[in-house]
C-alpha positions in Angstrom: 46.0 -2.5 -15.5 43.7 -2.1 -12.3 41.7 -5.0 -12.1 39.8 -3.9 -8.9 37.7 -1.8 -11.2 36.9 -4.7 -13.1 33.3 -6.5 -12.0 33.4 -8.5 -14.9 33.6 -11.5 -12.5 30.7 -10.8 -10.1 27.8 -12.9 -10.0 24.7 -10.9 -11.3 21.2 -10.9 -10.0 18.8 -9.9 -12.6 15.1 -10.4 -12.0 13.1 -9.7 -15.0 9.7 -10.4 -13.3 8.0 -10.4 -10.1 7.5 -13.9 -10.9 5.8 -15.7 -7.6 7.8 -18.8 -7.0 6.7 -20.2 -3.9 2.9 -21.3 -1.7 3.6 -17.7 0.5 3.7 -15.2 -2.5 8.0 -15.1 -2.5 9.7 -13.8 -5.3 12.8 -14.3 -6.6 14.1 -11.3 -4.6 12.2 -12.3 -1.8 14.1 -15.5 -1.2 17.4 -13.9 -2.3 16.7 -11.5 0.8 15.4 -14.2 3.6 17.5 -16.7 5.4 17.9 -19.1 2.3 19.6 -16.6 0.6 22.1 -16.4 2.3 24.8 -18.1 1.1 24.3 -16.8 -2.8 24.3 -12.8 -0.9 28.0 -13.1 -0.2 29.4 -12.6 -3.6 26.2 -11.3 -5.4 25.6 -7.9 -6.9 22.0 -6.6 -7.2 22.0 -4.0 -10.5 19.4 -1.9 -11.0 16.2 -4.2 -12.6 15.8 -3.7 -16.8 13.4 -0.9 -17.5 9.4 -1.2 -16.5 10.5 -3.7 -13.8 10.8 -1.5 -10.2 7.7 -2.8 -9.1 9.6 -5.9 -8.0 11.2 -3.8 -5.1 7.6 -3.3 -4.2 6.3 -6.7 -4.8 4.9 -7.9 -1.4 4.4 -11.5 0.0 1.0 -13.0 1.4 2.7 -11.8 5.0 2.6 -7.9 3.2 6.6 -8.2 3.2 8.6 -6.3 0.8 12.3 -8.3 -0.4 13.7 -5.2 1.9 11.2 -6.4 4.7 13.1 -9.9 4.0 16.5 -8.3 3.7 15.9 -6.4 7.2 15.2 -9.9 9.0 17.8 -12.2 7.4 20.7 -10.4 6.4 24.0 -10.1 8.8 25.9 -6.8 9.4 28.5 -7.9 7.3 26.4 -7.7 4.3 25.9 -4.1 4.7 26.9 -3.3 1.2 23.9 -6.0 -0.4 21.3 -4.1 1.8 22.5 -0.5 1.2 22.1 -1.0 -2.7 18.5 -3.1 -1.5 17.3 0.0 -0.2 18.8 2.9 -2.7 17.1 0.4 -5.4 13.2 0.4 -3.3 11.0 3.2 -4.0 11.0 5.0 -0.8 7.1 4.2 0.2 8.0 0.8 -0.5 10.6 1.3 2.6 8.7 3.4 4.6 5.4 0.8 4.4 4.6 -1.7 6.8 3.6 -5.3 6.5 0.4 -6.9 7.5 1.5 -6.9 11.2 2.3 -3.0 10.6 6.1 -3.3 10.8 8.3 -1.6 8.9 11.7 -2.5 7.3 13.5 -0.3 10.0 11.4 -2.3 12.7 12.8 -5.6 11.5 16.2 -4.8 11.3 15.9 -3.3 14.8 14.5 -6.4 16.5 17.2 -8.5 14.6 20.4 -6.5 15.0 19.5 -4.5 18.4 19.5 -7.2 20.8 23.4 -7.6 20.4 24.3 -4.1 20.6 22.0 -2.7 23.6 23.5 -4.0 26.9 22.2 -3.5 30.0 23.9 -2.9 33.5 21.8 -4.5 36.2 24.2 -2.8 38.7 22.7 0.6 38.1 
C-alpha cells in the first residue's frame, strides 16, 4: 500500500467565510498568510474554499491587501508549494491588483525575497 498518496493526515484549512477577525480588516486567510502564520503554514494544506466562497481570495484588508498580498510579504522560499496553490486558488485580478499604496503581489514578494539574491560587485 502507498501511503504517500494518502493526505488523510494533513491539517486542513477551510475557511467558510470572509469573516473579519481582527481592528485592520484581517481574515482568517489573511493571518494564515502574514508573519503569524507562520508556523501553522509548514504542514497546512489550503483546498479549494466550499462553493459560493472565492471571494475570500479577494477579500482585502483596511491596507487594500489581498491574503496573497500577505502571503507575498511573509512567506519564506521554502514554502513555495503553500504560495503556488495561494495563487492558482486567487482570481487572477485579485493577483494582478494593487493595494492602497498601489503595490502588487509580485511587488511584495520582490522587495522581500530580491534583496538576498541580487548581489552587487563594487569592483566593477
Amino acid at each position: 500500500e502507498d501511503d504517500d498518496d494518502d493526505d488523510s493526515d494533513s491539517r486542513v484549512v477551510v475557511f467558510e467565510q470572509a469573516t473579519r477577525l481582527d481592528k485592520r480588516g484581517n481574515t482568517a486567510l489573511h493571518l494564515l498568510c502574514a508573519r503569524s502564520g507562520a508556523r501553522l503554514r509548514k504542514d497546512w494544506v489550503v483546498p479549494p474554499p466550499p462553493a459560493g466562497c472565492m471571494k475570500m481570495y479577494e477579500q482585502r484588508n483596511d491596507l487594500g491587501a489581498t491574503a496573497l498580498h500577505c502571503a507575498c510579504s511573509f512567506v519564506e522560499l521554502d514554502e513555495a508549494a503553500f504560495l503556488e496553490r495561494l495563487i492558482d486558488l486567487t482570481p487572477s485580478h485579485a493577483v494582478e491588483a494593487g493595494n492602497k499604496s498601489g503595490w502588487t503581489c509580485l511587488h511584495h514578494f520582490v522587495q522581500k525575497h530580491a534583496a538576498g539574491a541580487l548581489c552587487f560587485d563594487d569592483d566593477d
